[in-house]
Each structure stands twice: as structure tokens, then as C-alpha cells.
C-alpha positions as CSV (number, residue, x, y, z in Angstrom):
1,X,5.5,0.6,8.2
2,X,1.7,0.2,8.1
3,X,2.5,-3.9,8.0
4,X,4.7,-3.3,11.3
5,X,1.3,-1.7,13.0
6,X,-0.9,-4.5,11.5
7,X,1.2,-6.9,13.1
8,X,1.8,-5.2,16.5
9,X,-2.2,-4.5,16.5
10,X,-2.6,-7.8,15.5
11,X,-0.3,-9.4,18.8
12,X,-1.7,-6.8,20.9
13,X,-5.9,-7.9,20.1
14,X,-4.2,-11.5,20.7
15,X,-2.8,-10.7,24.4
16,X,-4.8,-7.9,25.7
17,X,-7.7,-6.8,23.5
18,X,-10.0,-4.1,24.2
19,X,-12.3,-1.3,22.1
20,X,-9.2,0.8,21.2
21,X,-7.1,-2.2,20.0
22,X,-10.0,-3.6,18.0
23,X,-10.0,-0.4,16.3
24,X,-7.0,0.4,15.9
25,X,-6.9,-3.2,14.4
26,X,-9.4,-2.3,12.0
27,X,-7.4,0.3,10.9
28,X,-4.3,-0.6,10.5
29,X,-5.4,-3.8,8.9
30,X,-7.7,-1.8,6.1
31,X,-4.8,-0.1,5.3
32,X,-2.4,-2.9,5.0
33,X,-4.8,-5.2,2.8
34,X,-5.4,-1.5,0.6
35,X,-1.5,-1.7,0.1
36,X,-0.8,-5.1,-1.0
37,X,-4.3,-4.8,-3.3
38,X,-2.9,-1.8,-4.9
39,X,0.2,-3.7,-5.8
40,X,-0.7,-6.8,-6.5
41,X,-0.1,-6.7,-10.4
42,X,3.4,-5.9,-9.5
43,X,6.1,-8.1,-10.7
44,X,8.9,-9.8,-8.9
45,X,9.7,-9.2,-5.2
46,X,7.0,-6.4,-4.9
47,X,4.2,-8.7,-5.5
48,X,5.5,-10.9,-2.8
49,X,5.8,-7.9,-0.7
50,X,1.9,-7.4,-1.7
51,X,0.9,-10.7,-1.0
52,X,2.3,-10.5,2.4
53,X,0.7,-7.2,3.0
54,X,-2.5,-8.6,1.8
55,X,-2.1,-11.4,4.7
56,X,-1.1,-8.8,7.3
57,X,-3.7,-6.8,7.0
58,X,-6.5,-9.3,6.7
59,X,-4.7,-11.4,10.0
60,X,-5.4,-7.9,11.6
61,X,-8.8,-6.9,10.6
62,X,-10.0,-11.2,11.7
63,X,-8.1,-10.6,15.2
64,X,-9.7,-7.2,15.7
65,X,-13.0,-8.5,16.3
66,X,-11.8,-10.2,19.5
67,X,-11.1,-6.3,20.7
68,X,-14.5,-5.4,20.2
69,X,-16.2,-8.4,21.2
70,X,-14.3,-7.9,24.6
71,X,-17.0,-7.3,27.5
72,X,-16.2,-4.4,30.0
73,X,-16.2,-5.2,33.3
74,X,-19.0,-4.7,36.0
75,X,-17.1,-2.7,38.0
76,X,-13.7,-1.1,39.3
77,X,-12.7,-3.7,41.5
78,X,-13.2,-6.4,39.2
79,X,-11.2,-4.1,36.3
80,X,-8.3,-3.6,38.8
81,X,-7.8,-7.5,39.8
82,X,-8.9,-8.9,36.0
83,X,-6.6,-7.0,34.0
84,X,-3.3,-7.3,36.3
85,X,-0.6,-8.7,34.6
86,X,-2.1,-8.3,30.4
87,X,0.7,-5.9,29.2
88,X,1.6,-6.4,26.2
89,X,5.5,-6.3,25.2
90,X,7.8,-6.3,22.4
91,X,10.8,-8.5,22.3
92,X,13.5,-8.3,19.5
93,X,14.4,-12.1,18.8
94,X,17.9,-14.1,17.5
95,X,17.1,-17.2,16.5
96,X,19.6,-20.0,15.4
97,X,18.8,-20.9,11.5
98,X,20.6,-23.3,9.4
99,X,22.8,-20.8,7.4
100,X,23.2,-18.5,10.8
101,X,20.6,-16.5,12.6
102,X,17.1,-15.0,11.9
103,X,16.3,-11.7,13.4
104,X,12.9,-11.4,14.0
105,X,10.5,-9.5,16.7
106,X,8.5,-11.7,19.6
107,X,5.5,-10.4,21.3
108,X,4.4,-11.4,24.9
109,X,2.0,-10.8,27.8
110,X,3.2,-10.3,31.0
């Protein structure tokens, strides 16, 4: 669960960053990387788990810093017109693989 908010943090700071995604980033990532650390002497599937967890949260803590080095607009006008059209979305995915299909989760601007 805390992976599934790294990564959604992480396509959010990609699409539309801001303050609150940067942190929220920072978060989310700390706490995924803490995860996979703390399991990391694991054997078997759980260490891979880790490792991935490990990536996750350090792919979200790198792509937070785009959130915070996002600058605020001058004014309201230029916030109404510059923004338009930066919401971010989640799209579930089916994808043809070579023993079937992959499931997997897509996320887009629009």
C-alpha cells in the first residue's frame, strides 16, 4: 500500500507537480525506502519485494523535488490559463504479453 502512494505520488510530481505533491512525495517515498530497508535481509520473494520497495520509494523522494522546485505563478490570471488541462488521472491497463495479458495501472495528464 505505501509502494502504491510512492508510485501515484511519483506520476503525479511527473504530470502536475506542486508544493503538496512534492511533499506528499517526500513522504510517501521515505516510507517506502524505510520498508524495503527494513526487509532487506529477507530471503526469497520478500527481498525482491524489498528491493522493489527500495526503488519505489527512492523514484519518489528524486521526483519530489520537481514539486517543490515548482514556481508559483505571478498572478490569478496567469494560474487560471497555465494550469488548464494538468489533471492528473489513473488508468487501469491490459496489455497483450507473450503467455496472455499483463494487468497493470497507466497514469496520464489531461
Amino acid at each position: 500500500m505505501v509502494s502504491g502512494a510512492a508510485v501515484v505520488s511519483t506520476g503525479v510530481n511527473i504530470f502536475a507537480p506542486s508544493r503538496t505533491s512534492g511533499w506528499w512525495g517526500l513522504v510517501t517515498g521515505a516510507s517506502a525506502t524505510a520498508l524495503g530497508v527494513a526487509n532487506l535481509s529477507s530471503v526469497g520473494e520478500t527481498r525482491t519485494l524489498a528491493r522493489r520497495n527500495v526503488i519505489i520509494g527512492v523514484s519518489a523522494m528524486a521526483f519530489s523535488i520537481r514539486g517543490f522546485r515548482r514556481k508559483a505563478p505571478r498572478d490569478s490570471a496567469h494560474a487560471s490559463t497555465s494550469y488548464r488541462g494538468l489533471v492528473p488521472g489513473i488508468t487501469p491497463l491490459i496489455l497483450p504479453h507473450r503467455n496472455g495479458v499483463a494487468l497493470g495501472i497507466g497514469l496520464r495528464a489531461h
